[in-house]
N, C-alpha and C positions, 0 to 999 in steps of 0.2 A: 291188603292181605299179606301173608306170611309169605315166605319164599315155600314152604313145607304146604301150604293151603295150595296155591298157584299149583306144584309142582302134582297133588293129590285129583284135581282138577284136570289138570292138562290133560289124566291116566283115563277120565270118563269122557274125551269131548269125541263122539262119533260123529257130529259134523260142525259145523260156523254156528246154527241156530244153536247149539247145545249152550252156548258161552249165556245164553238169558239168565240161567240158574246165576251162573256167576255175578252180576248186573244185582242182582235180588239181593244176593248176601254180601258182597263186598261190601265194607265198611269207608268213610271218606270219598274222594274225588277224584277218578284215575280215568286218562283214554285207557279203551280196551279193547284189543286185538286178538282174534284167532286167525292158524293158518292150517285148515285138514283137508288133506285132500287135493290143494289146486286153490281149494276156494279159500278167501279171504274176506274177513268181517272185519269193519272197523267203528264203532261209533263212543260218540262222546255220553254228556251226562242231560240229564232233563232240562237246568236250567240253561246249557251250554257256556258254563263255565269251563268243563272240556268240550273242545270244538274239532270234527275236521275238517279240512278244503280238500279239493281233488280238482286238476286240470287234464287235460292231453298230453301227451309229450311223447312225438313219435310214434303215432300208432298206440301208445298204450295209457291207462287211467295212472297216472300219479297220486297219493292222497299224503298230506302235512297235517300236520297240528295249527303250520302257520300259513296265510294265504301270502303272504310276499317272498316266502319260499319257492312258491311253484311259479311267482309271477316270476322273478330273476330266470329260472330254469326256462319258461319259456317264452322267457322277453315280452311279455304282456304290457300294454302300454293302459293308462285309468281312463275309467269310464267314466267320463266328464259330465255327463245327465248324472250318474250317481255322485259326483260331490255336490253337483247342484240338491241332491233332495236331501243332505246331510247339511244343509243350510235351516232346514225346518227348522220352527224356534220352540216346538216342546218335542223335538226328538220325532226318529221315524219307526214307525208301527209294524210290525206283523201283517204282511209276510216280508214286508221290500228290507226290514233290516238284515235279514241274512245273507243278503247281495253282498258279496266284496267286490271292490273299489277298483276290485285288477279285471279287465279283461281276460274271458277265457277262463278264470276260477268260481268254482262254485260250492259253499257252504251246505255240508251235510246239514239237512233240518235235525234241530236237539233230540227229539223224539225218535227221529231216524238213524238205520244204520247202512254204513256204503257197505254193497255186496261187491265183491270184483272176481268174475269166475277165469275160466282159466284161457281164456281167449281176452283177457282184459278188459271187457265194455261192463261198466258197470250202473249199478242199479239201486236201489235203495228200497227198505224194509222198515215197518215201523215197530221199535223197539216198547216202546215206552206209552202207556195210555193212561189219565186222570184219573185218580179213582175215584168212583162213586161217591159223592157229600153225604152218604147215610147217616152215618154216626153221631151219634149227642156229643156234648163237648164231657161227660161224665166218660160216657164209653172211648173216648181217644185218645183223653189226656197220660193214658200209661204209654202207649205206643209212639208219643208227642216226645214223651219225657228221657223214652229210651233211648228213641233214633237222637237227638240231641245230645243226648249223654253221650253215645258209643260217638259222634262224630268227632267230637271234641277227645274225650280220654284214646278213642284210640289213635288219632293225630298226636298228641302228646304223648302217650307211651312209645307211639313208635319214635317218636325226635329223642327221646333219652336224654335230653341236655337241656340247652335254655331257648326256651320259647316265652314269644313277644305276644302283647294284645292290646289290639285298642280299649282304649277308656276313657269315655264321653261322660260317663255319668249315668246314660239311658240303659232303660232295661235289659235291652239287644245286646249292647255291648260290656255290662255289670254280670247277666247272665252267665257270659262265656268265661272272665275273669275267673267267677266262682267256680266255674265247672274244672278246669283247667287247674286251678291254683291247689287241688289235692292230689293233679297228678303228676306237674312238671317237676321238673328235680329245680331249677332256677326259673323263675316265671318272671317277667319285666312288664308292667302296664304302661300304655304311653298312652298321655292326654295332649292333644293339639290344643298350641294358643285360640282363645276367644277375645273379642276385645268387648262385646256386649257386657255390661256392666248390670243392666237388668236380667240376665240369662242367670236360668241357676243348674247349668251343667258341672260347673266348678266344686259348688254346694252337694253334689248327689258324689262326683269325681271324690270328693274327701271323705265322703262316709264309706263309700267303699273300698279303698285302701285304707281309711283305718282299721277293717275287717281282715285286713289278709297284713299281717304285720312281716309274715317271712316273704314276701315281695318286694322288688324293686320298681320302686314307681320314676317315671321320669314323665316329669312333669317342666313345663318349656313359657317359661315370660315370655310374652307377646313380639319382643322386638330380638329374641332369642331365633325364631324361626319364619321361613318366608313369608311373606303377606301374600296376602289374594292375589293375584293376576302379576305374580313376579315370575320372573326367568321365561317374559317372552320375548324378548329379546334375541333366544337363540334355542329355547325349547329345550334344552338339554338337560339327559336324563328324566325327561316328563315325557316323550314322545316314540314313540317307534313306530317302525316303516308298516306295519302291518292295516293301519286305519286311521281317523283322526282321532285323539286320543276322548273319552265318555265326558272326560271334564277337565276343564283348562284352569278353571283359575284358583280352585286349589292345587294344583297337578304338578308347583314345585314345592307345596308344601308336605304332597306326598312322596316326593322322590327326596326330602330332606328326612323326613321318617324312616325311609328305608333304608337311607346310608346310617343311620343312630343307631338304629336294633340290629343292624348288620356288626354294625363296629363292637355293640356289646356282647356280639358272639349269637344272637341268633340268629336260627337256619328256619325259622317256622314262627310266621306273624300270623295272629288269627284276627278275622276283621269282622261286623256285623250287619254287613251288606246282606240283605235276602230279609231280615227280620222283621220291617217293614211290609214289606211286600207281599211275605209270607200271614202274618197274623195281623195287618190292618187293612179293612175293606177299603177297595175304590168305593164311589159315590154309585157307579154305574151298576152295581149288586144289586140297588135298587130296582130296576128298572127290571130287571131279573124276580129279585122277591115280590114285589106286590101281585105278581101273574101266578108266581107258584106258592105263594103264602100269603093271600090277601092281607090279613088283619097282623102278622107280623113285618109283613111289608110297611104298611100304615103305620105302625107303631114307629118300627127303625126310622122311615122317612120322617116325623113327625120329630124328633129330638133329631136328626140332623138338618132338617130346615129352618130350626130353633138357632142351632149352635151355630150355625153356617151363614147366618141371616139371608135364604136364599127368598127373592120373593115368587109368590104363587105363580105366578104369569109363567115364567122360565121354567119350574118347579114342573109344572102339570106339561109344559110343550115337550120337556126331554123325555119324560113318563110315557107320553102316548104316541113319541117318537116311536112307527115299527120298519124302519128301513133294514133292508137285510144287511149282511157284513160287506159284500161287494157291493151295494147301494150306499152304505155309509161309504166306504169310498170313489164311489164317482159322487157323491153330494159333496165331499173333500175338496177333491180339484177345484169346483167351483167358488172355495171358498178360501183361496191362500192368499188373497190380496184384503180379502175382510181385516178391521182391528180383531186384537184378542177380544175374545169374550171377559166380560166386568169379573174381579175374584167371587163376586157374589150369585153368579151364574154355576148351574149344579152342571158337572161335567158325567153326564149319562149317557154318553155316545159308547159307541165301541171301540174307538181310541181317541183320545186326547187330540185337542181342536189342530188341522195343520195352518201354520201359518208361514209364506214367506217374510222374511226381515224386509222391512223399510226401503232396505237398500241391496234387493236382488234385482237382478236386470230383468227385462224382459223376456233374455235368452233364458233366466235361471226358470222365469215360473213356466215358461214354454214347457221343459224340460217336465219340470215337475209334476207339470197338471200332462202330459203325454205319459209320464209312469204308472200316476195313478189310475186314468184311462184305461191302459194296457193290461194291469192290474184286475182292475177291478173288470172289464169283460172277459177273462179269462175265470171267473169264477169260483173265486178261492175261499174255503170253509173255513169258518173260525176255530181255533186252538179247539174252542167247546163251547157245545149251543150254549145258549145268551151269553149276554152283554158283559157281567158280573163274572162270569166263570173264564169268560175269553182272558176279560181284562186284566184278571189275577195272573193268569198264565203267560200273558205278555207282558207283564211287567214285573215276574219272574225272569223271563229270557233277556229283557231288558237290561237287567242287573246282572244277571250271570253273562254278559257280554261287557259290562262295567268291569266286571272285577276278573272277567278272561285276561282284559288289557293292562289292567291294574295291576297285575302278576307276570306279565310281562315284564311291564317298570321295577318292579322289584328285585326279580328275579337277575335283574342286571347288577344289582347290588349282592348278591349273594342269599338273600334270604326265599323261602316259600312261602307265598299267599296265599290262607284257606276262608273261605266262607263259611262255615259249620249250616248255617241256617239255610243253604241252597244246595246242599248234599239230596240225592235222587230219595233216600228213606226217611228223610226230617220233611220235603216233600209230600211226600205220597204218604204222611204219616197225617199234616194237619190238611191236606185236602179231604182225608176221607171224613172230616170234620161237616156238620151241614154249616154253613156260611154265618148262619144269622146267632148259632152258637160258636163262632170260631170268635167273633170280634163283633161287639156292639157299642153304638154311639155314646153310651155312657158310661162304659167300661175301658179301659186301655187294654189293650191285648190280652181279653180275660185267658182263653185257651194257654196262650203264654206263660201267665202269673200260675194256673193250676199246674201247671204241668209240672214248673219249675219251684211248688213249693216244699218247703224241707230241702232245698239245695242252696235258694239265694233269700237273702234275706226278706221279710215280707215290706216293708217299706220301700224296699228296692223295687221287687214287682208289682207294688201300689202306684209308682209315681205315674202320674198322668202329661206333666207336661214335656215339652222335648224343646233342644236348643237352638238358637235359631244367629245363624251366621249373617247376616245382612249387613248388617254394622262393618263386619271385616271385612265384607265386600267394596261396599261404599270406598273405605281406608283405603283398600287396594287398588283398587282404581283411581281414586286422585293421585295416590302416590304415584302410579305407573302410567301414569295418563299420556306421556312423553312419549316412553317406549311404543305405547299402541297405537298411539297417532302417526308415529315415523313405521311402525308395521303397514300401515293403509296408506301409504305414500309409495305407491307402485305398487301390489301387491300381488302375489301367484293368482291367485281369486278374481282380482279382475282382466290380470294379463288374460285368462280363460273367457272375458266379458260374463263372468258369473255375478260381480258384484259393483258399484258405485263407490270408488275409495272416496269419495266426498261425500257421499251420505255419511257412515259409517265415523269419517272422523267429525260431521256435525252432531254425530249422536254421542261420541264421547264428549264431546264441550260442553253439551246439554245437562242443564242440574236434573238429575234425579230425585223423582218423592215416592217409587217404589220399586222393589227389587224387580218387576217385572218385566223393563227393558234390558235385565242382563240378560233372561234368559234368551232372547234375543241373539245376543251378541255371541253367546257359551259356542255354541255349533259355530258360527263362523269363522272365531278365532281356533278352535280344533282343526275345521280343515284347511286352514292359513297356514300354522304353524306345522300338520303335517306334511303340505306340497312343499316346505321351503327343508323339510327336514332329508326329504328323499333326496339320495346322491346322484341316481341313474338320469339321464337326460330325460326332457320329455320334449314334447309335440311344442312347447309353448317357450322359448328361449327368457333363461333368468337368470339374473345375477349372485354371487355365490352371500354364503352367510358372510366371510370376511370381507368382500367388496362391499355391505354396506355398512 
């Protein structure tokens, strides 16, 4: 918003609640603060992309943007049960990921806003609530198209200079390109190396810059920019003190991103994190629709049991799965020493299967299976009844806590990270979508393509396939396989007895035949490389990055 909107605003606020109005109409992605009266309101954005923490400090509530802020202030030492469940190998769930890592700090829920009255004890209020799936995908797609457009033009009108954007090729991020490229004064597209050879990222990357001809494209040969799982060696520039970083082994290829579009003078990168999330269903919708839409239920299930070659057995047990959200998680705990479930196993839970790594100790899964316990008999409701509407929602927040940290890293280099597609009104624009017309099995992100037509090209929002990194991965890891091996030779992780550094270095020796033990590895090396990156002492005595 304007200095002259804010300042027109400020003239109507007769108390903290007044600032919702504000929340409604603001355009983009901002914390937002009032102070009337004594009282104090503070809260971030739906997907928590803006975030706040608040600890104690002396008798009174503190609140940051950033939780290692309030740790330093008040010497907060890390909660070693919470790195152990940040070892989980597909990521931690709703509610325990809004836990920070410090002692003593606690994350405003995205939804929620911190009240702090005039005696300092503070409280929280819920800001923000899902709206209702009524709408046809006919009736929403203007309100889809808008909140989209206005998030994007008005990010770019406000930067008035040169603004950067990803470009993969895919819809998400072709989308944004177009939307952007008739309003920036200088516009730059950057496409990251692929080494896959069958992938047609590349293929889609060229048709759309040859659409926008007044653009600078920079586009980067393979052996031009980092590979996969490089610069862990010392983490820098990919890591900051605040948590372990969302993803490590592209994580120097994105801090080499950020110093390029920085150096080419922009102040404002747009990226297409949320787009996924936002307009392609989890599998778990199912399990949702067949109860409140039989025969469209049937339908949708039937072409993705097709595409997905899941077989009936699995198929019908995830379906007539009725475990509540706090029974899915105590049936969790008991299951972190299980393998993964097979790719062809339909993932219709309320979150995504937890598993510990091969090579967590016994203290690790102690810990973990005592959180989810504690958890899960204290009661806690899901984001929104069923399984399908949770699921969206949480892995929303999921991503808007990706790209919280991701803009962090950036932001060290000089530039601003925005998500357009995780903005609070591009939200709450295609939720009030019904599900089964936001996105279907044999459709690519139909809600998406309508919305966006007459802006981007139709071929662009036809394309159905998407690019697939594994190959770079594979690359990345032989090449760096040294470095990670000499990482798990004494390591923070087990100095803690969290982890077996002999497991871990037999798993890197081990030939791989599918991407699925990286995912594995992803979380372990984040929180490796952020214990070793913190300066402040801790509980567990270690050697400096130059000693080794």
């Amino acid at each position: 918003m304007t200095t002259a909107e804010l300042t027109e605003a400020a003239t109507r606020l007769t108390d903290v609640a007044s600032i919702d109005c504000l929340a409604s109409l603001s355009r983009g992605s901002a914390h937002l603060m009032a102070s009337v009266a004594g009282q104090v309101r503070l809260q971030g954005t739906a997907s928590g992309v803006r975030a706040f923490f608040h600890a104690r400090v002396a008798g009174a509530t503190v609140a940051a943007d950033r939780p290692e802020a309030l740790a330093a202030v008040t010497g907060a030492d890390i909660d070693e049960d919470l790195v152990a469940l940040r070892l989980l190998s597909f990521g931690v769930p709703h509610p325990l990921r809004e836990r920070p890592l410090w002692q003593g700090v606690h994350q405003v829920p995205p939804d929620h806003a911190l009240l702090l009255g005039s005696d300092g004890k503070p409280s929280t209020v819920r800001w923000w609530t899902p709206p209702t799936a009524a709408l046809s995908r006919t009736q929403g797609v203007s309100a889809v198209r808008q909140a989209l457009s206005d998030a994007v033009h008005s990010r770019v009108g406000a930067a008035n200079d040169v603004v950067s954007t990803d470009l993969s090729g895919g819809m998400d991020s072709g989308t944004l390109a177009h939307l952007a490229a008739g309003q920036a004064r200088h516009l730059i597209t950057v496409r990251t190396p692929q080494l896959d050879t069958a992938g047609d990222d590349a293929l889609w990357a060229a048709r759309i810059t040859a659409r926008l001809p007044h653009t600078q494209h920079l586009t980067l040969d393979y052996e031009q920019a980092p590979t996969m799982f490089a610069g862990m060696d010392s983490g820098k520039d990919m890591v900051v003190p605040a948590e372990p970083p969302y993803w490590t082994r592209a994580g120097a290829r994105f801090a080499d991103t950020s110093a390029r579009v920085a150096a080419l003078g922009s102040r404002l990168h747009l990226c297409g994190h949320g787009g996924d999330e936002l307009f392609h269903l989890p599998a778990a919708t199912l399990h949702s629709m067949v109860r409140a839409r039989p025969w469209t239920g049937i339908r949708h299930l039937s072409s993705r049991r097709a595409l997905a070659h899941w077989p009936w057995g699995a198929t019908v047990s995830g379906l007539t799965d009725s475990r509540t959200f706090h029974g899915w998680l105590e049936h969790c705990s008991a299951e972190l020493r299980k393998p993964p479930p097979s790719i062809f196993t339909p993932d219709l839970g309320w979150t995504m299967p937890m598993r510990m790594p091969p090579w967590a100790t016994p203290q690790a899964e102690h810990a973990v299976r005592n959180l989810l316990l504690q958890t899960a008999q204290s009661q806690p409701q899901p984001l929104q009844e069923g399984r399908g509407a949770h699921r969206v929602l949480d892995s929303l927040r999921n991503a808007g806590a990706m790209v919280r940290y991701a803009s962090w890293v950036m932001a060290a280099h000089g530039a601003q990270l925005a998500a357009p597609y995780l903005d609070d009104q591009v939200i709450t624009a295609a939720l009030a979508v019904r599900p089964h017309e936001r996105a279907t099995p044999r459709q690519y992100k139909p809600l998406l393509a309508e919305a966006m037509r007459g802006l981007v090209p139709d071929d662009i929002l036809g394309r159905s396939t998407k690019g697939d990194y594994t190959t770079d991965a594979f690359d990345g890891l032989r090449r760096h396989k040294a470095t990670l091996l000499h990482l798990f030779d004494g390591s923070e992780l087990s100095r803690m007895g969290l982890i077996e550094d002999t497991a871990v270095q037999n798993m890197l020796r081990t030939v791989h035949t599918t991407g699925q033990s990286l995912l594995a590895l992803e979380p372990t090396l984040a929180c490796e490389l952020w214990l070793r990156s913190l300066s402040r002492p801790r509980k567990h005595p270690a050697t400096t990055a130059g000693e080794r």
